[in-house]
C-alpha positions as CSV (number, residue, x, y, z in Angstrom):
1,X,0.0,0.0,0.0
2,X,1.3,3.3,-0.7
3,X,2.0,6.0,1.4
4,X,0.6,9.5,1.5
5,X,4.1,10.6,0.7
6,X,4.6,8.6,-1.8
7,X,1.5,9.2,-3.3
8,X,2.9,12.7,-2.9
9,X,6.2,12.2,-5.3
10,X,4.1,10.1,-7.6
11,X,1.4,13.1,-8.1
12,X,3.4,15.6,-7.6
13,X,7.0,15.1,-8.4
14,X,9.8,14.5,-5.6
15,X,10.9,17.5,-3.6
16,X,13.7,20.2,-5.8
17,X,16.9,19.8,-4.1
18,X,17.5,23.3,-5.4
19,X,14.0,24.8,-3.0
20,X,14.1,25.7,0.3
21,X,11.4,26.8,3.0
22,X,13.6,30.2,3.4
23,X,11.8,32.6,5.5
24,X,8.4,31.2,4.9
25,X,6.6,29.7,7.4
26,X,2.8,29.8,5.7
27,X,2.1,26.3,6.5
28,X,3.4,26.5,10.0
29,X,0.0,28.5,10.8
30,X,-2.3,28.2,7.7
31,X,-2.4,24.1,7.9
32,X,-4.5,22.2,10.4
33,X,-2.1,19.1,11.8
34,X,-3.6,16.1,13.6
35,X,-1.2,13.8,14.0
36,X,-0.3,11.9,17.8
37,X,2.6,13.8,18.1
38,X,1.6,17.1,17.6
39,X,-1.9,18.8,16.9
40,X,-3.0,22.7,15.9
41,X,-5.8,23.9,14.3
42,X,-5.7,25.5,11.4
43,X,-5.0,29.3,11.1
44,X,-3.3,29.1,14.5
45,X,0.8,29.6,14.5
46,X,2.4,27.0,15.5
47,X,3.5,27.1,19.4
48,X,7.2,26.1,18.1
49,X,7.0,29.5,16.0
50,X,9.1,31.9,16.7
51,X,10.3,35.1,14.6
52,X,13.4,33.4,13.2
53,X,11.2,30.4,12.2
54,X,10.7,27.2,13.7
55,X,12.2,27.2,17.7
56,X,12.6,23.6,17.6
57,X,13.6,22.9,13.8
58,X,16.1,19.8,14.9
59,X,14.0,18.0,16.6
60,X,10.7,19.1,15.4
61,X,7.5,16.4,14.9
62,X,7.8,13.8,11.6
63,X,4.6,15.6,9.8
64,X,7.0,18.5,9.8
65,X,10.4,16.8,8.3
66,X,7.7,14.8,5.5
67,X,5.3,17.4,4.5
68,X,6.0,20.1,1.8
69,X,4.3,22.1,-0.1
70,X,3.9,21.9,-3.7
71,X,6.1,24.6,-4.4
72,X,8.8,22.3,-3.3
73,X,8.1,19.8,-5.5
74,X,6.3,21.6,-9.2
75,X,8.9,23.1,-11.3
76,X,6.6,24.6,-13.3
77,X,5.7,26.6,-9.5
78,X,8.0,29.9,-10.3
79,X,9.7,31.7,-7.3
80,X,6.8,34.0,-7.1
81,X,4.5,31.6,-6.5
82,X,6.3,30.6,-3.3
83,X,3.5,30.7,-0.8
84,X,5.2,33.6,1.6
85,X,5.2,35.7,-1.9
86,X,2.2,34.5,-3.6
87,X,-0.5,34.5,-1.0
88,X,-1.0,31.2,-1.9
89,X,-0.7,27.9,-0.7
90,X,-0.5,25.1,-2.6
91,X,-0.8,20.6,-1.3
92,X,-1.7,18.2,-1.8
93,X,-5.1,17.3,0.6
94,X,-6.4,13.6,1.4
95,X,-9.5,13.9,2.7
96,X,-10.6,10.7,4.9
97,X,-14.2,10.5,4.4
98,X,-14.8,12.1,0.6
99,X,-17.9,13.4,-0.8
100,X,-17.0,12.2,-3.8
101,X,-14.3,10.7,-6.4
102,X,-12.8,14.3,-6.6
103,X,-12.5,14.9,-2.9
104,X,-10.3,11.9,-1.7
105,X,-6.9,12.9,-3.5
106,X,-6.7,16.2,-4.7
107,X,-4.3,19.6,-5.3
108,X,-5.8,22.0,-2.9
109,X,-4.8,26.0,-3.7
110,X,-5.9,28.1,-0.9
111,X,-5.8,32.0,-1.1
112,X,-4.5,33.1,2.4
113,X,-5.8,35.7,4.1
114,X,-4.6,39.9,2.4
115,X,-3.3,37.9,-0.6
116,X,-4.2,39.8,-3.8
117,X,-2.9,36.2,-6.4
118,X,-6.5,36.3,-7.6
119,X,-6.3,39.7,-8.8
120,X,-2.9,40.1,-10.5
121,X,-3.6,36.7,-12.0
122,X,-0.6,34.6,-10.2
123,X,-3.7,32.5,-9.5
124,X,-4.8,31.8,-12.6
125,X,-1.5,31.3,-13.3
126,X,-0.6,28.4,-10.8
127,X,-4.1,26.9,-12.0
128,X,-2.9,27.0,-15.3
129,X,0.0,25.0,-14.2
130,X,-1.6,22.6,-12.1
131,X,-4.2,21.2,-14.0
132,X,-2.7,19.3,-16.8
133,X,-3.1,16.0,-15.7
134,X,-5.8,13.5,-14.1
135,X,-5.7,14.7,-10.2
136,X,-8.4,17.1,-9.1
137,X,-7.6,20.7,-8.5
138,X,-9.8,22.6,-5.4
139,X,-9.6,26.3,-5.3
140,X,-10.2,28.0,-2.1
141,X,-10.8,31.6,-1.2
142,X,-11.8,31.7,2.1
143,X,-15.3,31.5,1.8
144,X,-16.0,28.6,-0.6
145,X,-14.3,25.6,-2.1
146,X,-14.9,25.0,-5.6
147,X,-13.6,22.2,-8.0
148,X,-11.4,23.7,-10.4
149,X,-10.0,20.3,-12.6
150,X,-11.9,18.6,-14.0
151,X,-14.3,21.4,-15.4
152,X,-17.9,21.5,-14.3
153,X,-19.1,19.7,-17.7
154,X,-16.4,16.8,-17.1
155,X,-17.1,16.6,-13.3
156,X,-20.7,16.3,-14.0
157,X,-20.8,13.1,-16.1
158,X,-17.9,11.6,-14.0
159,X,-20.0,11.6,-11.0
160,X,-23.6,11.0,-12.9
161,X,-22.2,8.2,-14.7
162,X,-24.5,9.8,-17.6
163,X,-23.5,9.2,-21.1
164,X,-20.7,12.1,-21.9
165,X,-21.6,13.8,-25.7
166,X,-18.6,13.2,-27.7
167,X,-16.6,16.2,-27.5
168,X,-16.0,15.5,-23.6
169,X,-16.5,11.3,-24.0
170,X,-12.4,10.9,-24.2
171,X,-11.7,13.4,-21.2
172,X,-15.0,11.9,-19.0
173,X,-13.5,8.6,-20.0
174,X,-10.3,8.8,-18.2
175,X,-11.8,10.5,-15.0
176,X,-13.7,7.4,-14.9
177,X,-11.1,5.1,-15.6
178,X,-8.9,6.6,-12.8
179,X,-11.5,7.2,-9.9
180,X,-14.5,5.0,-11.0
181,X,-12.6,2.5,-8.3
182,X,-14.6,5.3,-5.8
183,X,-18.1,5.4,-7.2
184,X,-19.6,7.8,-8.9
185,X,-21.9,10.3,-7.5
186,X,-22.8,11.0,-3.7
């Protein structure tokens, strides 16, 4: 059985040797972690965090030495994008009890809170990136959470099982060959 990391490096590409964290520290407060070492909720800095970043770096928790963003591991993800300077923060999300075949597995982009990505278009951008193959892409801005990859069209006959008109039946074909395994609608 594989691993959420490596399902990670398979989805997502193995972490750039030539990327570093730096100075940012986005997912040491946006991120919820739940793990039995170590639990925060999400929006909440980390109790480790200190101005000069993380106060116990060495011998910080295993979630925090095995997660990274997806700016650590997309080389198509440009140094702007780099969640400190884009106001975005890009994973990879496994969700435990999915609403449906898009929800178990996807690339999750949240906006953070002040960042103006959506309106200069660095978010369109990093979408742009980001959905080019078969993994579902979430979008959130705060408020909502809205399926980005596959398009609404595509989503819908996925999870209806309807028949797909011919223009989308190739595209609505592969969703369903890759996550028919989870059923189709609710």
């Amino acid at each position: 059985m594989q691993t959420q990391a490596d399902l990670e490096t398979i989805l997502l590409g193995p972490v750039l040797a030539e990327r570093t964290c730096g100075d940012c520290t986005v997912c040491c407060t946006a991120l919820v972690v739940d793990t039995p070492e170590f639990a925060k909720p999400a929006g909440t800095p980390c109790v480790h965090l200190t101005d000069k970043g993380c106060g116990i770096h060495p011998v910080r928790p295993p979630i925090c030495r095995t997660w990274f963003c997806a700016w650590r591991r997309v080389a198509g993800l440009t140094e702007e994008t780099r969640p400190d300077r884009s106001g975005l923060l890009v994973s990879l999300n496994f969700v435990r009890e999915p609403q449906n075949c898009f929800e178990g597995v996807s690339i999750n982009i949240r906006v953070l809170a002040g960042s103006d990505a959506i309106a200069t278009g660095l978010a369109g951008k990093v979408l742009d990136t980001l959905c080019d193959q078969l993994v579902p892409v979430w979008f959130s801005d705060g408020s909502k959470k809205m399926l980005m990859h596959p398009d609404k069209d595509v989503a819908h006959f996925v999870l209806t099982g309807d028949p797909a008109p011919p223009n989308l039946a190739d595209e609505v074909a592969a969703w369903r060959d890759r996550y028919g395994v989870f059923g189709g609608s609710d």
